[in-house]
C-alpha positions as CSV (number, residue, x, y, z in Angstrom):
1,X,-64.5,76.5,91.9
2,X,-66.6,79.5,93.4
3,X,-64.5,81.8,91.6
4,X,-65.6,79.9,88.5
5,X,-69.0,80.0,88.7
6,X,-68.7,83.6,89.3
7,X,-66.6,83.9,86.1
8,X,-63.8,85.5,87.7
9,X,-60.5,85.9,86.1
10,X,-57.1,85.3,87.3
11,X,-56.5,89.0,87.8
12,X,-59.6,89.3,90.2
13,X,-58.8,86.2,91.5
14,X,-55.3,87.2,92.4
15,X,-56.7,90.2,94.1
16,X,-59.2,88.5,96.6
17,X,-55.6,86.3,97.4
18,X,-54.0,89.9,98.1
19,X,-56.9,91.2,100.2
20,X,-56.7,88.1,102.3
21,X,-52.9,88.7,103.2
22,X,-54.5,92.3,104.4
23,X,-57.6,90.4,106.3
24,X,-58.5,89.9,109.7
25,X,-57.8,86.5,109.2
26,X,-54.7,86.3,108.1
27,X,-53.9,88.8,110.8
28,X,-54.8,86.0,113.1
29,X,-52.2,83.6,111.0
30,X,-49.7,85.8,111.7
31,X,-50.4,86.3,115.7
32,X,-49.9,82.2,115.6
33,X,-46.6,82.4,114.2
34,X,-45.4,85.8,115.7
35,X,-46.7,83.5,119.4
36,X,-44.0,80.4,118.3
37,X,-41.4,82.8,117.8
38,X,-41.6,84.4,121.1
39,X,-42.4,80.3,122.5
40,X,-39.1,79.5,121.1
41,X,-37.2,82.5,123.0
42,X,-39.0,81.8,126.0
43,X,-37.6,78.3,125.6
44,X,-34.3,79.3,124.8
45,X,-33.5,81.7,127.4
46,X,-34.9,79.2,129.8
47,X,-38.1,81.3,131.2
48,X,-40.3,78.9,130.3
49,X,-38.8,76.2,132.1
50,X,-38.4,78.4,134.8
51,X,-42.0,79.0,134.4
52,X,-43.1,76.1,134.5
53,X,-40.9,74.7,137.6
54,X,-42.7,77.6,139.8
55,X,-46.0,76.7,138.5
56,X,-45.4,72.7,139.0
57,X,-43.8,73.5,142.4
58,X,-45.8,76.4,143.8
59,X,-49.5,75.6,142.5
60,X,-48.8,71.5,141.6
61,X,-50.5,71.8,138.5
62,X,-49.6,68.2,138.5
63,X,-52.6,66.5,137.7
64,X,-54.4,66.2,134.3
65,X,-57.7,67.6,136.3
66,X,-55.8,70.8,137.6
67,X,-54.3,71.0,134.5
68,X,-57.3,71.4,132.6
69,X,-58.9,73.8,134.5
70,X,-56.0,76.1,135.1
71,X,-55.9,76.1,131.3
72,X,-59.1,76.8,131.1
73,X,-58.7,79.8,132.8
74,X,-55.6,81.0,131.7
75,X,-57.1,81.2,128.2
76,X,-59.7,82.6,129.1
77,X,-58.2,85.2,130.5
78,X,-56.2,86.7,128.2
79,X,-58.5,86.1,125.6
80,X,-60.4,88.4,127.8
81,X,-57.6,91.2,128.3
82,X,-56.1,90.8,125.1
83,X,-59.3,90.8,122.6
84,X,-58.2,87.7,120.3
85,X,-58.3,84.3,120.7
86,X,-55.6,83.1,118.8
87,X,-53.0,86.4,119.8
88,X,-53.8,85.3,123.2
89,X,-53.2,81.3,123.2
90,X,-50.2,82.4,121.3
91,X,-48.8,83.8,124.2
92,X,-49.9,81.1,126.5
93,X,-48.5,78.2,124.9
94,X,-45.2,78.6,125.0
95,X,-45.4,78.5,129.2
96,X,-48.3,76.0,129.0
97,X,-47.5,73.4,126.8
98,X,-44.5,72.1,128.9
99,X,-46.8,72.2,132.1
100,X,-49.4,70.4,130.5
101,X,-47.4,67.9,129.1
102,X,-45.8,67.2,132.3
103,X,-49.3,66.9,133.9
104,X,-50.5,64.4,131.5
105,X,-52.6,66.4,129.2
106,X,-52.5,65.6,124.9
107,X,-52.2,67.9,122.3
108,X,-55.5,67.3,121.5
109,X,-56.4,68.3,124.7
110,X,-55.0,71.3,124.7
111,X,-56.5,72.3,121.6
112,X,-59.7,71.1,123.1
113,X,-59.3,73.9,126.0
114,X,-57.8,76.6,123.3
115,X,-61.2,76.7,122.0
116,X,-63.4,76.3,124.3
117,X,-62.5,78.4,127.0
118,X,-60.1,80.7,125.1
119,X,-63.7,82.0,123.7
120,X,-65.3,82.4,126.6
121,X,-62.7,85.4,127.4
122,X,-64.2,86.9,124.3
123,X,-67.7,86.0,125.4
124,X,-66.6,88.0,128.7
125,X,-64.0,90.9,128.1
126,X,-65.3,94.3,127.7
127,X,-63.4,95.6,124.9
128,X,-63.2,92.2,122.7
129,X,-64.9,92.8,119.1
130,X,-68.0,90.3,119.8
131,X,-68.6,92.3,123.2
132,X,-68.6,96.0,121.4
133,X,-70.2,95.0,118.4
134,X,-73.1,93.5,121.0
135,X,-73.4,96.9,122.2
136,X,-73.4,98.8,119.2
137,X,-76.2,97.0,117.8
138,X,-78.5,96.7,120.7
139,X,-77.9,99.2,122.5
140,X,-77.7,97.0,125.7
141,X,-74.7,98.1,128.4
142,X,-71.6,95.5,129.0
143,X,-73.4,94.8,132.7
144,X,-77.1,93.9,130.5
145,X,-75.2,91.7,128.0
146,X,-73.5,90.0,130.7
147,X,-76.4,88.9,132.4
148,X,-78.7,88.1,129.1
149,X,-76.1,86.1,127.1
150,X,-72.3,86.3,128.1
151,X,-72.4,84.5,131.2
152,X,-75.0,81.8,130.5
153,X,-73.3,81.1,126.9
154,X,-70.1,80.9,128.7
155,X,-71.3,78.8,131.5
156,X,-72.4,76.3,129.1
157,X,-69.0,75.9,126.6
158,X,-67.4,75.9,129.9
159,X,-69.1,72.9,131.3
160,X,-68.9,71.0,127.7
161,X,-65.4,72.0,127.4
162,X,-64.6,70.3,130.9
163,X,-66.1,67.2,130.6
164,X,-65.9,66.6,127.0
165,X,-61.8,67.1,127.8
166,X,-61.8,64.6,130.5
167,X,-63.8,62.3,128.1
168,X,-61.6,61.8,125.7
169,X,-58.3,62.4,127.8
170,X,-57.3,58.7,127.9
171,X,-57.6,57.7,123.7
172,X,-56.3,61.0,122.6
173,X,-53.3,60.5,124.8
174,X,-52.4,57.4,123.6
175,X,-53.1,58.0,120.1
176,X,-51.9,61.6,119.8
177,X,-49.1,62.1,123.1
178,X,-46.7,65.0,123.3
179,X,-43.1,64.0,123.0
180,X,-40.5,64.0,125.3
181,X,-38.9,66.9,123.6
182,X,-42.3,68.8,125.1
183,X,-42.1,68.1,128.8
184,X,-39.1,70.0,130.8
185,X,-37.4,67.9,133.1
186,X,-38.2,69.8,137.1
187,X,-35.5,68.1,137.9
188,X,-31.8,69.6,138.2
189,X,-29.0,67.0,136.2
190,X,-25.8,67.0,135.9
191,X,-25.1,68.2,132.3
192,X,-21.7,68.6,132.4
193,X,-21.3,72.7,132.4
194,X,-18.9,74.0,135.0
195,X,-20.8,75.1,138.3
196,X,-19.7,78.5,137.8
197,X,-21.2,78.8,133.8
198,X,-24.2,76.8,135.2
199,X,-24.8,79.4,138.2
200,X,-24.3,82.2,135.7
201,X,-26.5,80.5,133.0
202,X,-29.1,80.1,135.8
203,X,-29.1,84.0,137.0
204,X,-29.3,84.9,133.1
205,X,-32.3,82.2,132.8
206,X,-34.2,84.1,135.9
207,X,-33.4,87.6,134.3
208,X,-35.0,86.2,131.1
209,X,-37.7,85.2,133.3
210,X,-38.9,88.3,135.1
211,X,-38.4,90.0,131.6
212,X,-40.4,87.9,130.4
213,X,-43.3,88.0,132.8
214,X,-43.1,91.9,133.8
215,X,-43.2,93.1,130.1
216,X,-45.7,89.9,129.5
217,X,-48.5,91.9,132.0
218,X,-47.5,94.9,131.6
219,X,-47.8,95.5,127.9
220,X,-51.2,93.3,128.5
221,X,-52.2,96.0,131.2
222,X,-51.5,98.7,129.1
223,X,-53.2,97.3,126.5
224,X,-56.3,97.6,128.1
225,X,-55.8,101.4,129.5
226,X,-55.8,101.9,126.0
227,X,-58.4,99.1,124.8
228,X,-55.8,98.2,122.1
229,X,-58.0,94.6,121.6
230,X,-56.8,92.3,118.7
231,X,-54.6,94.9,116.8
232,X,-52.2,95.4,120.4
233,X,-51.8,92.0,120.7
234,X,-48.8,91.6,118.0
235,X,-46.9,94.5,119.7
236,X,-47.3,92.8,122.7
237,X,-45.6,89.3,121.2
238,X,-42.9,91.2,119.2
239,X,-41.6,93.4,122.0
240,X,-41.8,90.6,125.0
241,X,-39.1,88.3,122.5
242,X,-37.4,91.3,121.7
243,X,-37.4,92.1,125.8
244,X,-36.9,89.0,126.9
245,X,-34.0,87.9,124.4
246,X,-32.2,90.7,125.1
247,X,-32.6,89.9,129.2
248,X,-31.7,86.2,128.0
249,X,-28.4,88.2,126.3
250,X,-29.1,87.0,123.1
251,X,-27.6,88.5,120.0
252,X,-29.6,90.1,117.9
253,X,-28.7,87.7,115.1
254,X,-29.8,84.3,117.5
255,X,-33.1,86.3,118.0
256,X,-33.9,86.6,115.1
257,X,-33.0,83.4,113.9
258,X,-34.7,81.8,117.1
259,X,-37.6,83.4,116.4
260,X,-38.2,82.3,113.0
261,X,-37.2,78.7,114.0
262,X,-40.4,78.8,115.8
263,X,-42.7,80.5,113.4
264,X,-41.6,78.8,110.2
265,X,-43.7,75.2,111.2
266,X,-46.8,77.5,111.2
267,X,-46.1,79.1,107.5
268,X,-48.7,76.7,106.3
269,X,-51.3,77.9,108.7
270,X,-50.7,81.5,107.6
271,X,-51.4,81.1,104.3
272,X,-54.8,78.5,104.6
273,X,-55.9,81.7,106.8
274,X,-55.2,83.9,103.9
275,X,-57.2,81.4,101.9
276,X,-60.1,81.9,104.0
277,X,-61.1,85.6,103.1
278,X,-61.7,84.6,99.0
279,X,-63.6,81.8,100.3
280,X,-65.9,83.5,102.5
281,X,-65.9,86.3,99.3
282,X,-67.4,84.3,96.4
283,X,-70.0,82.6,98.8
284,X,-71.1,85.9,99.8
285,X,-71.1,87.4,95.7
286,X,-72.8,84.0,94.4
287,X,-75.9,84.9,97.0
288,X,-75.5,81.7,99.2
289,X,-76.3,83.9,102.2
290,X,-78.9,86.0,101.0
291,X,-80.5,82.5,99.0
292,X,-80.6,81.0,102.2
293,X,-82.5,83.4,104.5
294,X,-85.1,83.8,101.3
295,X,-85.7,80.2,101.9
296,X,-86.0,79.8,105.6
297,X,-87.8,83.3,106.0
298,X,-91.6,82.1,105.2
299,X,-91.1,79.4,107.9
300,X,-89.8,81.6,110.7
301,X,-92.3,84.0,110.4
302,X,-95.2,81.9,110.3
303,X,-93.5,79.9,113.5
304,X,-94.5,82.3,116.5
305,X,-91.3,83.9,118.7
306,X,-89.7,81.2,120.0
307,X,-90.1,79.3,116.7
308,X,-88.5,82.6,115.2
309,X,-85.4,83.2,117.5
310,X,-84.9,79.4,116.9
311,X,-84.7,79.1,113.4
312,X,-82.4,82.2,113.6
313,X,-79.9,80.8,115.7
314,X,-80.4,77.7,113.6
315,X,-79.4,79.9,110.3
316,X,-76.6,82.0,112.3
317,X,-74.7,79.3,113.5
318,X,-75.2,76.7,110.6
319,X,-75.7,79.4,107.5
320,X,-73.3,82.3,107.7
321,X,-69.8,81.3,108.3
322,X,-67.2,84.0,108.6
323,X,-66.1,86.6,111.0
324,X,-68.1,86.6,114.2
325,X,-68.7,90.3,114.1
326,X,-69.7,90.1,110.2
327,X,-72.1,87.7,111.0
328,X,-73.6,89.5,114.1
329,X,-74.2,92.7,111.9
330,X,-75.6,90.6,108.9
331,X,-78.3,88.6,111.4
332,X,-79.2,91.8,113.0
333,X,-79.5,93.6,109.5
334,X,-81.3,90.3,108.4
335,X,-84.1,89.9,110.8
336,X,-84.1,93.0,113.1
337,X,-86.9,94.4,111.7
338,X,-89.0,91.4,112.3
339,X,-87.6,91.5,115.7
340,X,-89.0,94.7,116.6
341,X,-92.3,94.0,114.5
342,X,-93.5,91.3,116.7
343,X,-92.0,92.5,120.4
344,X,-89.6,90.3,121.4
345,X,-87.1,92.0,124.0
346,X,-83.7,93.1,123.1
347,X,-82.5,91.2,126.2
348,X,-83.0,88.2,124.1
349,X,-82.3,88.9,120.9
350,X,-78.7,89.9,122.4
351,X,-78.7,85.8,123.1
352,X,-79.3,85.1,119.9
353,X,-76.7,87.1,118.0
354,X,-74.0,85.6,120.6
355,X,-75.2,82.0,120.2
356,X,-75.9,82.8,116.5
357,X,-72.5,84.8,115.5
358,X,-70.1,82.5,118.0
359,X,-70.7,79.1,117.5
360,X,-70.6,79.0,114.1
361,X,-66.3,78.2,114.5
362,X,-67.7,75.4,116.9
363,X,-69.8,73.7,113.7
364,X,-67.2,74.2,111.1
365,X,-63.7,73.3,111.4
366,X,-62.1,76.5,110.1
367,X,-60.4,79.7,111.4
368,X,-60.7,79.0,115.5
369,X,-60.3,75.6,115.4
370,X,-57.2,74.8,113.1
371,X,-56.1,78.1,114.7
372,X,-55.9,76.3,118.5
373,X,-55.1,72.9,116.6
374,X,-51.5,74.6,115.3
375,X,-50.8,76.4,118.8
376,X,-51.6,73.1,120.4
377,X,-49.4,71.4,118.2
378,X,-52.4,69.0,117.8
379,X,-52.7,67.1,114.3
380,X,-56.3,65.5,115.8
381,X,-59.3,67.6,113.6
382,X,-61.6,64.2,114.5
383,X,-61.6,65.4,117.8
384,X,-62.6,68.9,117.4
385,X,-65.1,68.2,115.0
386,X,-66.8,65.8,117.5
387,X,-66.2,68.9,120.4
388,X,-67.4,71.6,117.8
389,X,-70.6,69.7,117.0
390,X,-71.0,69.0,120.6
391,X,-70.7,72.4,122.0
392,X,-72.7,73.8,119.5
393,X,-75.4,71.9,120.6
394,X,-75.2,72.6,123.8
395,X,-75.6,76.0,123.5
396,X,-78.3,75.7,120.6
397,X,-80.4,74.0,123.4
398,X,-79.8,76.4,125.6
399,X,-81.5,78.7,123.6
400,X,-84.4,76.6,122.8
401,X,-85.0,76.2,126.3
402,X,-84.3,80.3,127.0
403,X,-86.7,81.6,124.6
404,X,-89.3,78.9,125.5
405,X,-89.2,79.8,129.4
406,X,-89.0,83.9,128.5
407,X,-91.1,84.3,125.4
């Protein structure tokens, strides 16, 4: 329909399909496949039942509560080291999901915890593309940004991430439950193998394993030496199934095949990312942006400061959907001038184009949240909606009350 109204023919059309494929976003579809594929070597091998018997054992994550919040900061994490959200719950849920599962968590859940704190890492890491694109246009140092708008933001999503998760715990995991299939059984059973093929099958499973985690952290250790951010995080998935199938001594053949067993449920995610880029593209040519900040610019500016940082997080989060760092450098190319026209510190405009730029995937349900949905394996988009809308909020009001107090 957009490309309609902009009178675009097939050709063109056809094109803005192609440049998709090459877009950030359907990079992103493709880290959540590439992530299923090394889920379902990890599974194969054994290491991530191995995994997930040291972690149930050792740390009795064994508890929906403990569950969640060692979730919460295992996203978070490597959203942090890694520079992507989706690249780095990729690589998480294959060990997670089992644990979680076990521990009485739903998909929905999970997805829940994906989002929420999986962006906090972003919020947090000092090479992820929202944290350099921060810097770049304020000028402000990692430390500055920290303490103006990284921390606080993530304070909040963490708190509302939490509780909302605990909230709906009970429904969603009656309505929307793993499967058996899901949860690896701690226990030992008799399976009929031999004792001596089950020994060696075990020492080949615990090779797998240490593959798995040593190339796991170091390629994610490396990565940061060399701040490889979003674009490393692909090597690091393709060479820790290639690693840890080999240390699992599969043929390259069962690899391959293994590997593609778990991708190919995701192939429909893929291309709905790829989707996403013409979409964003004939919003932006028709003028919708530029349209809406004609309309809302006489109010803000007759509003005082706080009125004005308002109705710009207002118009970031609710009136510019797309990439986070797109709409960080469109806001401050927007309104920066007006900014600097009437005084207000840098220290909180830095707020704004966080809370403006970030919690936009919160309010609409597109690239980070079906993104965590198909890693979770979670079918439940009520839920996030309500969660989205919620967090969003949260941290809208945080704002309010921010520039209020400082202003």
């Amino acid at each position: 329909m957009l490309a309609l109204l902009w009178r675009e023919g097939l050709v063109g059309v056809g094109s803005s399909i192609r440049e998709g494929l090459s877009s950030f976003l359907g990079y992103i579809g493709l880290l959540i496949m590439a992530g299923a594929g090394l889920g379902k070597i990890a599974e194969k091998t054994g290491a991530a039942g191995n995994l997930v018997r040291f972690i149930m054992v050792k740390f009795k994550i064994n508890t929906p509560s403990k569950a969640i919040i060692g979730t919460m900061f295992c996203s978070m994490l490597l959203s942090g080291l890694l520079g992507t959200l989706a690249g780095a719950n990729a690589v998480l849920a294959p060990v997670i999901i089992p644990i979680v599962a076990a521990a009485g968590l739903s998909p929905s859940v999970l997805a829940i915890i994906f989002q929420g704190a999986g962006t906090t890492g972003l919020f947090l890491g000092p090479f992820t593309p929202p944290m350099v694109t921060l810097m770049e246009l304020t000028g402000l140092s990692y430390t500055q940004i920290l303490i103006s708008a990284s921390i606080p933001l993530a304070v909040i999503v963490w708190i509302t991430t939490y509780f909302f998760s605990k909230k709906v715990l009970s429904k969603t995991l009656l309505e929307h439950a793993y499967t058996a299939e899901d949860i690896i059984d701690m226990e030992n059973s008799d399976d009929g193998i031999p004792d001596k093929d089950r020994e060696t099958k075990k020492k080949t499973s615990l090779q797998a394993t240490w593959a798995f985690l040593i190339t796991l952290f170091g390629l994610i250790g490396y990565g940061v030496i060399i701040e490889g951010g979003s674009t490393f995080a692909i090597i690091i998935i393709l060479i820790t199934s290639i690693v840890t199938g080999l240390a699992g001594r599969l043929s390259l053949n069962e690899m391959v095949e293994t590997f593609f067993e778990g991708a190919k449920p995701l192939v429909w995610l893929f291309f709905q990312f790829v989707l996403f880029t013409p979409f964003i593209y004939y919003i932006e040519k028709l003028g919708g942006f530029e349209a809406l900040a004609n309309l809302l610019m006489p109010f803000v500016e007759s509003g005082g400061k706080a009125a004005l940082l308002n109705m710009i997080t207002v118009l970031g989060v609710a009136g510019i959907p797309g990439a986070s760092v797109a709409q960080m450098t469109i806001l401050n190319e927007m309104f920066i001038g007006v900014i600097s026209g009437v005084g207000i510190p840098i220290t909180v405009w830095v707020m704004v184009l966080l809370v403006g730029s970030q919690m936009t995937e919160y309010l609409y349900p597109v690239g980070d949240t079906l993104g965590a949905m198909g890693i979770a394996r979670s079918r439940d988009l009520k839920s996030m909606i309500i969660f989205g809308i919620v967090a969003t909020v949260m941290a809208v009001l945080m704002v309010f009350v921010y520039t209020i107090i400082i202003i």
